[in-house]
N, C-alpha and C positions, 0 to 999 in steps of 0.2 A: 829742378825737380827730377825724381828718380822714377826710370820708366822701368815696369815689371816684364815678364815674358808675356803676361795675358794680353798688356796693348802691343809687344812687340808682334806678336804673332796676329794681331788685327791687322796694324800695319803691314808684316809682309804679307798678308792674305790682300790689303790693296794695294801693293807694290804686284804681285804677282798678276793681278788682276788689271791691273793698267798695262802690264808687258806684255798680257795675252791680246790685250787689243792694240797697243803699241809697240811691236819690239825695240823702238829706240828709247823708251823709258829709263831712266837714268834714276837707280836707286838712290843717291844722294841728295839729288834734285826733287825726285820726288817725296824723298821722306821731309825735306827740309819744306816743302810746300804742307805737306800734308798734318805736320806737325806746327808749324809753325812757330818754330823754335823755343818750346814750351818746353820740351826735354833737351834742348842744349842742340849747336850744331849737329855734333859730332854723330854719323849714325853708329849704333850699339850693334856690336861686334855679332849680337845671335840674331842680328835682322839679317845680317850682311851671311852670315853660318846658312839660316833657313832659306834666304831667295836664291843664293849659288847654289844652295845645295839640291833643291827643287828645281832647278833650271835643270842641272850636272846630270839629274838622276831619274829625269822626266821620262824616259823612253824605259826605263826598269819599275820605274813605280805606277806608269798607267800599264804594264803588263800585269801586274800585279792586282792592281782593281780591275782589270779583265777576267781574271781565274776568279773573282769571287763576286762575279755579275751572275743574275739570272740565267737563263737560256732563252736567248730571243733577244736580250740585250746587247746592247755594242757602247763601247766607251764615248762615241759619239751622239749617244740621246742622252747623257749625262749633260745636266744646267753647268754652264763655267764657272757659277760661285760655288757649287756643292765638290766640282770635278777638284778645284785648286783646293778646297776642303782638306780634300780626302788628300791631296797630293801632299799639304803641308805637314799632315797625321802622321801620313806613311815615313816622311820623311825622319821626323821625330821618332818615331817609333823603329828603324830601321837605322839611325847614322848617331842618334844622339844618344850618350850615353845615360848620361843623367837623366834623362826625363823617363820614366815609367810607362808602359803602353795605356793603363789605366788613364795616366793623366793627358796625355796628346789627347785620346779617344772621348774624356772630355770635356779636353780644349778646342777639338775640332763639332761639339754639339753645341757650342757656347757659340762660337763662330756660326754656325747654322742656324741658330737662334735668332742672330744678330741679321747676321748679312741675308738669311733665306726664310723657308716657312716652313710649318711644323712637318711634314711629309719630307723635305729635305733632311730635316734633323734626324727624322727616323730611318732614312736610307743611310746617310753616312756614318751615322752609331751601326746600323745591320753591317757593309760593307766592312768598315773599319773592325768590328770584332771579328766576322770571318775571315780578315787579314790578319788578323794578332793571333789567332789559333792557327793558323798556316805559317805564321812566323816562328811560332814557337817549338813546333817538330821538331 
């Protein structure tokens, strides 16, 4: 069976999310659990693109949703599934070329739908466009 980018990007959204509570998490290991070999061993080359590149780029892209936080805000009262959210967006929207900012922005409210609740959805759609118009200067 052929996996799309919408479950790849759920996947690394729990790959990512396992490594922020485990850093010995083993993205092979765990896609191969979490999938359960439904999409084939082999992990797909934009999980393996999106979780290095989100690891690589973490200290640039939560600066980034720093500059487009409230006032009174700090990166640190962000929930961890909303934070690696926005992290997997920015990512997308910043390295990848192919994918459109439109569409990261909402594949990452689809992801907040999923994984969070409606109030999360609405901050990381807020966040994520004031980062795509700072992007695009």
């Amino acid at each position: 069976m052929e996996i799309n980018r919408h479950k790849i990007r759920e996947i690394a959204f729990q790959t990512l999310f396992a490594m922020n509570t485990n850093a010995k998490t083993d993205v092979n290991d765990f896609y191969a659990v979490i999938t359960d070999g439904k999409y084939g061993q082999d992990v797909p080359e934009y999980l393996t693109t999106v979780v290095s590149g989100v690891v690589e780029h973490k200290a640039e892209l939560d600066a980034l949703i720093e500059d487009n936080l409230t006032s009174g805000w700090s990166i640190s009262r962000i929930a961890k599934t909303d934070l690696i959210i926005i992290e997997v967006a920015l990512f997308e929207m910043k390295y990848v070329d192919d994918v459109p900012a439109k569409v990261a922005i909402n594949e990452a409210i689809e992801l907040a739908k999923k994984f969070s609740d409606d109030r999360s959805r609405k901050f990381v759609n807020g966040i994520l466009s004031h980062a795509h118009e700072e992007l695009v200067k």
